[in-house]
matplotlib code that plots the C-alpha trace (Angstrom):
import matplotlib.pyplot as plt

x = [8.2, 10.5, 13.0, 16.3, 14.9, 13.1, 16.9, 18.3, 16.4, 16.8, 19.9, 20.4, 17.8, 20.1, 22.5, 20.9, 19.6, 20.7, 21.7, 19.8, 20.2, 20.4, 23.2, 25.4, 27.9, 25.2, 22.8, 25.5, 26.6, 22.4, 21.9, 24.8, 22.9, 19.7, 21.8, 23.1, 20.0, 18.2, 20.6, 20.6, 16.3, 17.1, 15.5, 16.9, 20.3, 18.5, 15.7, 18.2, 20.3, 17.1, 15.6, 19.1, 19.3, 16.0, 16.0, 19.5, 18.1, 15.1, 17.1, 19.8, 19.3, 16.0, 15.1, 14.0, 11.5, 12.4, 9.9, 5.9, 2.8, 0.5, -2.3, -1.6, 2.1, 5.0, 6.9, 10.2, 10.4, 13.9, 16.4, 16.2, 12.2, 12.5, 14.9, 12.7, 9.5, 11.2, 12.1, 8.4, 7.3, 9.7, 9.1, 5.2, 6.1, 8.3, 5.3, 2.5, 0.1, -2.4, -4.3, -6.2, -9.0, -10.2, -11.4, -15.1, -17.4, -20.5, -24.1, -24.1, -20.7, -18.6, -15.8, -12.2, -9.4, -6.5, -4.0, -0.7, 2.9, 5.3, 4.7, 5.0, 4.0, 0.5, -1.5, -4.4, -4.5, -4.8, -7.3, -9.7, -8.9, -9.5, -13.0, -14.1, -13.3, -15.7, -18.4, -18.6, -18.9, -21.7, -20.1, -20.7, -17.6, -16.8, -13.5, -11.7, -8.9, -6.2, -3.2, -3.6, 0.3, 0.4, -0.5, -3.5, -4.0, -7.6, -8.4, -7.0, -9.1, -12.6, -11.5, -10.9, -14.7, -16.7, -15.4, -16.8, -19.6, -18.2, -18.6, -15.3, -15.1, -12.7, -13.2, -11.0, -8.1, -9.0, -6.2, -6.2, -6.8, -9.9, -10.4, -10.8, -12.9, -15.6, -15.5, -16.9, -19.4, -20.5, -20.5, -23.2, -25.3, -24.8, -25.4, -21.5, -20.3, -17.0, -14.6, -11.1, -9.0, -6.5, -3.6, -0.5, 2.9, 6.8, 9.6, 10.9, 10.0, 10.1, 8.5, 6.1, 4.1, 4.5, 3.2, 0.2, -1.0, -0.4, -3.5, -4.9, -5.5, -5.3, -8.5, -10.5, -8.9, -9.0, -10.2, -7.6, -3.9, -3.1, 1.0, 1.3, 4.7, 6.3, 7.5, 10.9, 12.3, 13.2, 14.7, 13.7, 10.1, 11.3, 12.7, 9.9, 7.5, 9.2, 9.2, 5.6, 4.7, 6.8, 4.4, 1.2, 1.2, -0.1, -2.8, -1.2, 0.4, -0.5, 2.2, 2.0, 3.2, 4.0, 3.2, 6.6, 10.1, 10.0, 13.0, 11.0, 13.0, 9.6, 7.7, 9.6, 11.0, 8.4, 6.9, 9.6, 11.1, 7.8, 5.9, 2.9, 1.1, 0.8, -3.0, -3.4, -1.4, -2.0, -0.8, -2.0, -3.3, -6.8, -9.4, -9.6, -6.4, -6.2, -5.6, -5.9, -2.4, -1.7, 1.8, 1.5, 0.7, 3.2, 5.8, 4.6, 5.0, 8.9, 9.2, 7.7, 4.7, 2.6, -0.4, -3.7, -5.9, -5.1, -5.8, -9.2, -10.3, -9.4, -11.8, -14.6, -14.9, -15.3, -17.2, -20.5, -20.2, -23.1, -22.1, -18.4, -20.0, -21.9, -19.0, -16.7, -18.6, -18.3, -14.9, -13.8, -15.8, -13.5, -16.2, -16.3, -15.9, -14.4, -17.4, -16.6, -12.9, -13.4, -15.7, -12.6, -9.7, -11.9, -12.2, -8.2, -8.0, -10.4, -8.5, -4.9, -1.7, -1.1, 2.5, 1.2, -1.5, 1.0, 3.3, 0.5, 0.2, 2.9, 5.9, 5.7, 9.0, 12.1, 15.4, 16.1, 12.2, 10.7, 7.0, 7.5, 4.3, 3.2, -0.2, -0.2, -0.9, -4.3, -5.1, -4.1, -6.3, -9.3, -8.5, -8.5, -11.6, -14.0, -12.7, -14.8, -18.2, -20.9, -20.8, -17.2, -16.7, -19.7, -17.9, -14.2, -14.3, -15.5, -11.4, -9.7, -10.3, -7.0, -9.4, -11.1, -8.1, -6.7, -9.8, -9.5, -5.9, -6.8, -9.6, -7.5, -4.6, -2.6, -0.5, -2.1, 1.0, -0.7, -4.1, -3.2, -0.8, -3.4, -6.1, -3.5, -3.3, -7.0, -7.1, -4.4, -5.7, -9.2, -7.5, -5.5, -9.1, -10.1, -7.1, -7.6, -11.9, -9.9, -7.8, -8.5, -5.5, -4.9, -8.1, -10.3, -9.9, -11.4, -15.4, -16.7, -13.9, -14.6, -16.9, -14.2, -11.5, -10.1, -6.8, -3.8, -0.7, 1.3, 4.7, 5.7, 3.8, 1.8, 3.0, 4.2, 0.7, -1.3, -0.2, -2.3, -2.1, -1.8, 1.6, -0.3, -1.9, 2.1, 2.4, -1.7, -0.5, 3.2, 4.8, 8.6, 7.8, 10.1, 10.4, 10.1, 7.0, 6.9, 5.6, 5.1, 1.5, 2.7, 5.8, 3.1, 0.9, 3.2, 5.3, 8.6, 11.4, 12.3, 15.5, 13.6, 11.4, 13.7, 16.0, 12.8, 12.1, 15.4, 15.0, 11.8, 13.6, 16.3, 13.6, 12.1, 14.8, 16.4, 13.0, 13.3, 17.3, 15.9, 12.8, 14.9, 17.9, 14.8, 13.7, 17.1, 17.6, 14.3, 15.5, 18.5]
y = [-1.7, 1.0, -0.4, 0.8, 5.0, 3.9, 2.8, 5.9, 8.2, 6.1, 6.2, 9.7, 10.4, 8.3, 10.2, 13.5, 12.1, 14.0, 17.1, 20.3, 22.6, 21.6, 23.2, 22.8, 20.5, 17.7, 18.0, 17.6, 14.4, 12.9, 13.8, 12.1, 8.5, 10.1, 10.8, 7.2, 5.9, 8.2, 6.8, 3.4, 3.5, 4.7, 8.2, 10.5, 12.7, 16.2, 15.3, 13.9, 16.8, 19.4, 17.5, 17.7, 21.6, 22.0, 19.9, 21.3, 24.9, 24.8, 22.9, 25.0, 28.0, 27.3, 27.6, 24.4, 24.6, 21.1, 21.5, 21.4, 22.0, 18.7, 18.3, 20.6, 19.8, 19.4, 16.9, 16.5, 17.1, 16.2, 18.3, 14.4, 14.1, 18.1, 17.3, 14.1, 16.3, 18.9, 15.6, 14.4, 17.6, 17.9, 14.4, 15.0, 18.7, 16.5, 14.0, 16.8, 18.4, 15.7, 15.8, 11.9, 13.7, 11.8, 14.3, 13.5, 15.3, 17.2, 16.4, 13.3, 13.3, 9.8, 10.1, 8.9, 7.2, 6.0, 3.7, 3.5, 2.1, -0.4, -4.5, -6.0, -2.5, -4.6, -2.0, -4.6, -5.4, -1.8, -0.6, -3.7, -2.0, 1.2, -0.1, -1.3, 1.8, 3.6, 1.0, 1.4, 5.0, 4.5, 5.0, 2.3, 1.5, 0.3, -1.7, -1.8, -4.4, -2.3, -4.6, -6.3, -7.6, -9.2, -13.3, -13.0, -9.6, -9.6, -12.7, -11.3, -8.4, -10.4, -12.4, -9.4, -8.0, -11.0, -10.8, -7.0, -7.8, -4.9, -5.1, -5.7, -4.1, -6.5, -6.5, -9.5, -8.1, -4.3, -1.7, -0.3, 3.3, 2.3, 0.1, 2.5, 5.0, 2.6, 1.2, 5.4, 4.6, 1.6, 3.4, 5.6, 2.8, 0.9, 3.6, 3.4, 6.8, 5.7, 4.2, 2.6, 2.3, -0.4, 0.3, -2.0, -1.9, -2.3, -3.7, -0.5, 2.3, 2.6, 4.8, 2.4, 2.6, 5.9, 6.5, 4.1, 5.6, 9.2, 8.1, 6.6, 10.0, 12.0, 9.9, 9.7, 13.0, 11.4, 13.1, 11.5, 9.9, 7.6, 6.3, 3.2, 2.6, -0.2, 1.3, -1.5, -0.4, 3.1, 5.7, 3.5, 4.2, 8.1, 8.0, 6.4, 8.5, 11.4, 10.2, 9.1, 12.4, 14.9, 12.8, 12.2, 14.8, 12.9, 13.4, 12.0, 8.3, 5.2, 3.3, -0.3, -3.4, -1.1, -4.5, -6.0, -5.2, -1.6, 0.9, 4.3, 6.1, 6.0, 7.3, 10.0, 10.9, 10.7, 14.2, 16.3, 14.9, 15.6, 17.5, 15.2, 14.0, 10.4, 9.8, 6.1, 3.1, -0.7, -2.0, -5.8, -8.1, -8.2, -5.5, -3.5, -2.7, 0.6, 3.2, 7.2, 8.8, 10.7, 12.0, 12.5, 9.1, 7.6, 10.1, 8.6, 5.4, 5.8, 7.4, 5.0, 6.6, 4.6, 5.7, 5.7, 8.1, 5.5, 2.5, 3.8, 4.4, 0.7, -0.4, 1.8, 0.3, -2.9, -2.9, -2.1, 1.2, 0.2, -3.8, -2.2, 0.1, -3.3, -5.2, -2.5, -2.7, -6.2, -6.0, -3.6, -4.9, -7.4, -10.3, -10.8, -14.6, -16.7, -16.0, -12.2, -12.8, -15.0, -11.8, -9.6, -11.9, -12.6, -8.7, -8.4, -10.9, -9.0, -6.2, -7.7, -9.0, -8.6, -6.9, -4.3, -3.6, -3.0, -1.5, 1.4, 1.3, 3.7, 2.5, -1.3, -1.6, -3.3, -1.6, -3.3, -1.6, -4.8, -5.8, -9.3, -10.7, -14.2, -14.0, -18.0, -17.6, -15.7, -19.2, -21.1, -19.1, -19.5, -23.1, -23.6, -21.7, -23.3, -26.8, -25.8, -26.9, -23.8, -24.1, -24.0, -20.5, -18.9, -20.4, -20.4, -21.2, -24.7, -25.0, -26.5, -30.0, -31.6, -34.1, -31.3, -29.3, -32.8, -32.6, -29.1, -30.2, -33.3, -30.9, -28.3, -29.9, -27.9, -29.4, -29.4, -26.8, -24.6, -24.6, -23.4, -21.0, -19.8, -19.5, -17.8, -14.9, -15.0, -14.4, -12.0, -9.8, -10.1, -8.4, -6.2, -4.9, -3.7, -1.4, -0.1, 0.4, 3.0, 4.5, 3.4, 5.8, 4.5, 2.3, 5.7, 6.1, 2.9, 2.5, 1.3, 2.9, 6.5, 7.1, 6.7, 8.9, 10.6, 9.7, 11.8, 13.4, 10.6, 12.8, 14.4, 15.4, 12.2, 9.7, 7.2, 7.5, 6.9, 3.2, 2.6, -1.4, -1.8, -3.9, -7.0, -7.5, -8.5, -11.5, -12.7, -12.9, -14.2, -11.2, -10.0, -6.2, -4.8, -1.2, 2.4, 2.3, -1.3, -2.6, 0.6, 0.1, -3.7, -1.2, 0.8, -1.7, -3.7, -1.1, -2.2, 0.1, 0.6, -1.3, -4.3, -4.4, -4.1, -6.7, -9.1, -8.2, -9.2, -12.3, -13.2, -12.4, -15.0, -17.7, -17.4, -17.2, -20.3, -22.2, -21.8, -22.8, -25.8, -26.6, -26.4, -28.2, -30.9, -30.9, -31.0, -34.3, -35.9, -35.5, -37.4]
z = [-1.2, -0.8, 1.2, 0.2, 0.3, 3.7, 5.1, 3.9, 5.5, 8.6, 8.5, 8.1, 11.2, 13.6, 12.3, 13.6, 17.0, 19.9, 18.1, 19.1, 15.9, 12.5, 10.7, 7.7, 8.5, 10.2, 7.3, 4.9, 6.7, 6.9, 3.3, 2.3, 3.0, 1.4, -2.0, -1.6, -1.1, -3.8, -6.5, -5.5, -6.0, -9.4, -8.8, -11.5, -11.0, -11.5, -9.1, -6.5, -6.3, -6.5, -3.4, -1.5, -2.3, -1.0, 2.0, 2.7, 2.2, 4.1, 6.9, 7.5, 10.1, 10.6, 14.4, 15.8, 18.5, 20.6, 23.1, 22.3, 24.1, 23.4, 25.8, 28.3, 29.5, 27.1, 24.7, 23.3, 19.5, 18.4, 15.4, 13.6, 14.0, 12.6, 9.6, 8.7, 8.9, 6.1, 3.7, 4.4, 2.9, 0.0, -0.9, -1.4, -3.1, -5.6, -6.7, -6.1, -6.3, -6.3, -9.5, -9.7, -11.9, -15.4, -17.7, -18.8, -21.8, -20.3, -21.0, -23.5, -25.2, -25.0, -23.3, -24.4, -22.3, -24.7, -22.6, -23.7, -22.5, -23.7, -23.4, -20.1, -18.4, -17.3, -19.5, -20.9, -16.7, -15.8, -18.2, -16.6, -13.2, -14.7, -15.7, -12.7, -11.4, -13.5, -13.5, -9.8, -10.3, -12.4, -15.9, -19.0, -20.2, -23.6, -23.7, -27.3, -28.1, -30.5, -29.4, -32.1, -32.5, -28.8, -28.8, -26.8, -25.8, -27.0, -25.7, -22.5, -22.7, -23.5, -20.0, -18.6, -19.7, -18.9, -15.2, -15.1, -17.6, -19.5, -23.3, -25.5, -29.5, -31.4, -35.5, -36.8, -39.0, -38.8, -38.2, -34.6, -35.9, -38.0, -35.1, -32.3, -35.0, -35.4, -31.6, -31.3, -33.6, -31.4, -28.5, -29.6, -30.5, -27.7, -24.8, -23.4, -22.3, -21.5, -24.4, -22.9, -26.0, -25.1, -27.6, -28.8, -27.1, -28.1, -26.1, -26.7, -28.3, -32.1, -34.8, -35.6, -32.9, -32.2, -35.7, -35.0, -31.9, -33.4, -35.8, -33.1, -31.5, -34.4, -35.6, -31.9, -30.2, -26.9, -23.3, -21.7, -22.7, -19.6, -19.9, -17.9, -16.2, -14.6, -11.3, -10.9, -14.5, -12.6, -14.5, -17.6, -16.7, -16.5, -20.0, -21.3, -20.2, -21.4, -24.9, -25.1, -23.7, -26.3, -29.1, -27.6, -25.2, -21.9, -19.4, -16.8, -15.9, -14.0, -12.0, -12.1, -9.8, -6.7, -4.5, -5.9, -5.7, -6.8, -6.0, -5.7, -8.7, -10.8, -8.5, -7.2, -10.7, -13.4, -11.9, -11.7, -15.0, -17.1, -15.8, -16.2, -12.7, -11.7, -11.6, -10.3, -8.6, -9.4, -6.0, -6.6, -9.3, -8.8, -10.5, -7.6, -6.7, -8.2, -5.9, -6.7, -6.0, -2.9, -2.7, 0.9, 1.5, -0.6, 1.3, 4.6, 3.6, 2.5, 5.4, 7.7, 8.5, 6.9, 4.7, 7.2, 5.3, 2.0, 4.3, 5.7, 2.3, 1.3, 4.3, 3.7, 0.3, 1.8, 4.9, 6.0, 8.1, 10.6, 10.8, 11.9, 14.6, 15.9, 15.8, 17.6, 20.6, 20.7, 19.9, 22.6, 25.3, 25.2, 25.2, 21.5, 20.4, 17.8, 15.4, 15.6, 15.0, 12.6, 10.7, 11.3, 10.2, 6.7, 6.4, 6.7, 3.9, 1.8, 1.8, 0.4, 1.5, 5.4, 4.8, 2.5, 5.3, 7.7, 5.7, 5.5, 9.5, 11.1, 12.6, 11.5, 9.8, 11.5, 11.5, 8.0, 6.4, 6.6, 7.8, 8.5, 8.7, 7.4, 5.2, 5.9, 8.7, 8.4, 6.3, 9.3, 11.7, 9.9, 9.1, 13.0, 13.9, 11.0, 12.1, 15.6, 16.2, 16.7, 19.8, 20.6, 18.6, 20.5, 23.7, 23.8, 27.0, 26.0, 24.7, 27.6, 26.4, 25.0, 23.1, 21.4, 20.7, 19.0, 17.0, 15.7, 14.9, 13.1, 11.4, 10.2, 9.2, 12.1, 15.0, 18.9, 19.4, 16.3, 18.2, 21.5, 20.0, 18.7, 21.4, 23.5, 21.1, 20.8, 24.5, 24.3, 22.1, 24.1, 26.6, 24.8, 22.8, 26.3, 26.4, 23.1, 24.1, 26.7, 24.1, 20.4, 19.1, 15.3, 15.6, 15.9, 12.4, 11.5, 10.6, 13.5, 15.6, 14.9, 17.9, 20.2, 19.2, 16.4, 14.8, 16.3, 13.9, 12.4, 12.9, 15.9, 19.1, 20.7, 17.5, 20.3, 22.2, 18.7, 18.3, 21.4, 21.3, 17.7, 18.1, 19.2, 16.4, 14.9, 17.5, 16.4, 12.5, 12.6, 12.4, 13.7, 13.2, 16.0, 14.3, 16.4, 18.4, 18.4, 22.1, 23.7, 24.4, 26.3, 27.8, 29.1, 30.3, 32.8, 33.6, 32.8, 31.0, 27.4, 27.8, 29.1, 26.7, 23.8, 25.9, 25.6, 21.7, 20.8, 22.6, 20.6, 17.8, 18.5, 19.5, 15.7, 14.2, 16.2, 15.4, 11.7, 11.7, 13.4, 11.0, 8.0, 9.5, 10.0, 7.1, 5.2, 7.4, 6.3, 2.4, 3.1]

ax = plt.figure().add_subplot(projection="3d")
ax.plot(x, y, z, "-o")
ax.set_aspect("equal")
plt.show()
């Protein structure tokens, strides 16, 4: 996810590293590669050349103080880390303020939420999201199939209601306006306070269906007009949403499939083109992956630093606060067993794919923006650790048997090589926990962390201390990460220098990528 605006502002940082001011002529030259990198994420022209000006204005002349008091001596704060600070601002001003709010009638009234968008947009998926949402909030939504063109759309939507046990209003052969007038009507009589009209779509836009959903809300005067966007169709998604919103007049849009391959241009353009905030984020395919927008977060993440406030929220939902406080102790005394890590890894997988997780840690991308983490190999773990008897997972120690490590193999469909691979990283990051018990850094944040330490600034002062072990947690789930920041806590630990260590992360690097040449080489001979 935002790769190609993640490299440009890379780039243009390295390009500032090691100067002390920031003036015209080396701004010009790092803005260059954000312009290039802007365009190429499809972000519209006017908005790319308003965030240069504005970068390049509040960059220029101003003094930058490279040396900061942080916890009672001082640390270096580079012009680059200064320059990238001003973008990180900009970037949020451009898709702020945040505005995630859903308007709702007071006392009784039935709220309205018309969806609309063009076909393929995932609007029918969104507007289930957008129910569980409300249901857990406490609302009764009332789900109403007007696509009445698309092959399957309202059987899509009943699946879609049964899964919540949210009530769906279909009327065989009615027109969507009278449709969505009489789903009001059953709304009263049925005690729903929230109705989710789910409206037809076009492959493009025509004045057909801008007609229809004119006496769509011209018949049910809707709280709320929600546009959802496809964030890969870029500057597409910018044009469409200004069109829809000189007819309809929009509350506010809702960017979709932000988990694939999407450029950026959507999200950083749709804003500053209309005028109209972006309320919600489907990150994933399953009903709960709706996330309220934060343009500070998102910034971070282009960035590289990651969205922790977004990620914490993600695990609150999910967790039990006081089980995570239990299982913290256990956890950083560093005596925790296979049982308790087999808790964690299932709570890792509840919470999505392992690269997007990452990608919301700081300082997990490679030189490239990649995470490069493996969720296979979660399934692999747990494979491993439920092929154990009882007593083996309360007793690791028990695993220096070949014969039982051949029957865990044998068990989980792994290799002997798979299972002490594994148990080494088990035992590795047993030890590595009781590090982090001394200094939690980005694990503070956590339920069941937060008695130990608060979380320290993401950008400049101390960002390097923060990670705080973090980086082991790559080598446990298959991952290449190697990005800034990447094993500073293991640097620290044995005492060797940066060089070395990057020396011996490159090496690693060469090892995986040598072992899969030779796999596939392998397997290429086996076909023949």
């Amino acid at each position: 996810m935002f790769d190609t605006l993640y490299r440009g502002f890379k780039s243009a940082k390295t390009k500032l590293t090691g100067k002390t001011t920031l003036d015209e002529d080396n701004i010009k030259d790092a803005l260059r590669d954000v312009r290039l990198s802007l365009l190429e994420a499809d972000v519209e022209f006017g908005v790319v050349k308003e965030f240069l000006k504005r970068v390049q204005d509040t960059a220029v002349g101003e003094l930058v103080h490279t040396r900061v008091k942080h916890k009672g001596g001082k640390k270096e704060v580079s012009a680059a880390d200064h320059f990238i600070n001003i973008c990180h601002d900009e970037l949020a001003g451009l898709m702020g303020p945040v505005d995630t709010s859903i308007n709702f009638k007071k006392g009784t009234g039935i709220s309205t939420i018309m969806m609309v968008g063009l076909q393929g947009a995932g609007k029918t998926t969104t507007v289930g999201k957008l129910a569980n949402k409300l249901k857990k909030e406490g609302h009764k939504p009332l789900l109403v199939a007007a696509d009445i063109y698309r092959p399957a759309a309202i059987d899509q939507l009943q699946v879609l209601g049964r899964t919540l046990d949210v009530p769906v209003y279909t009327v065989p052969g009615a027109a969507p306006p009278d449709l969505c007038e009489a789903a009001l009507r059953e709304a009263r009589f049925e005690g729903n306070d929230v109705v989710i009209f789910d409206t037809a779509g076009r492959l493009s836009i025509d004045e057909a269906l801008m007609n229809e959903l004119s006496l769509i809300k011209g018949r049910t005067r809707p709280d709320n007009i929600f546009l959802v966007l496809d964030a890969m169709t870029g500057q597409d998604a910018v044009r469409t949403a200004k069109a829809f919103d000189d007819r309809l007049d929009l509350s506010g849009c809702i960017l979709t499939k932000l988990d694939g391959d999407a450029r950026g241009g959507a999200a950083l353009s749709v804003k500053a083109v209309t005028g109209k905030p972006i309320k919600f984020l489907g990150v994933g395919e399953t009903l709960d992956k709706l996330e309220e927008f934060r343009p500070d977060g998102l910034a971070g993440r282009i960035l590289g630093f990651g969205d922790v406030v977004g990620l914490v929220k993600d695990f609150e939902e999910i967790v039990d606060e006081q089980k995570a406080e239990e299982d913290a102790k256990k956890i950083l005394s560093g005596n925790f067993n296979m049982i308790t890590f087999l808790e964690q890894i299932r709570t890792i997988r509840r919470m999505g794919s392992l690269k997007d997780l990452f990608e919301r840690m700081p300082f997990f991308k490679d030189s490239m923006g990649q995470v490069d983490l493996d969720d296979k190999q979660l399934v692999k773990v747990e494979a491993i650790i439920t092929s154990m008897t009882k007593k083996e997972r309360m007793h690791p120690e028990l695993l220096s048997n070949t014969s039982r490590l051949r029957r865990i193999a044998r068990g989980s469909g792994t290799t002997l090589d798979d299972v002490k691979s594994m148990l080494q990283r088990f035992y590795g990051m047993r030890n590595m926990m009781k590090q982090v018990g001394k200094n939690p850094g980005l694990l503070g944040k956590l339920p069941g962390f937060k008695q130990l330490g608060m979380l320290k600034q993401l950008r400049g002062a101390g960002a390097e201390d923060m990670l705080g072990g973090m980086e082991g947690m790559e080598d446990l789930f298959g991952g290449g990460g190697g990005g800034e920041g990447f094993g500073d806590f293991e640097r620290k630990r044995t005492g060797i220098s940066r060089a070395e260590m990057d020396a011996r992360i490159d090496l690693k690097k060469k090892r995986r990528e040598a072992s899969k040449k030779a796999k596939k080489a392998r397997a290429k001979n086996k076909k023949k």
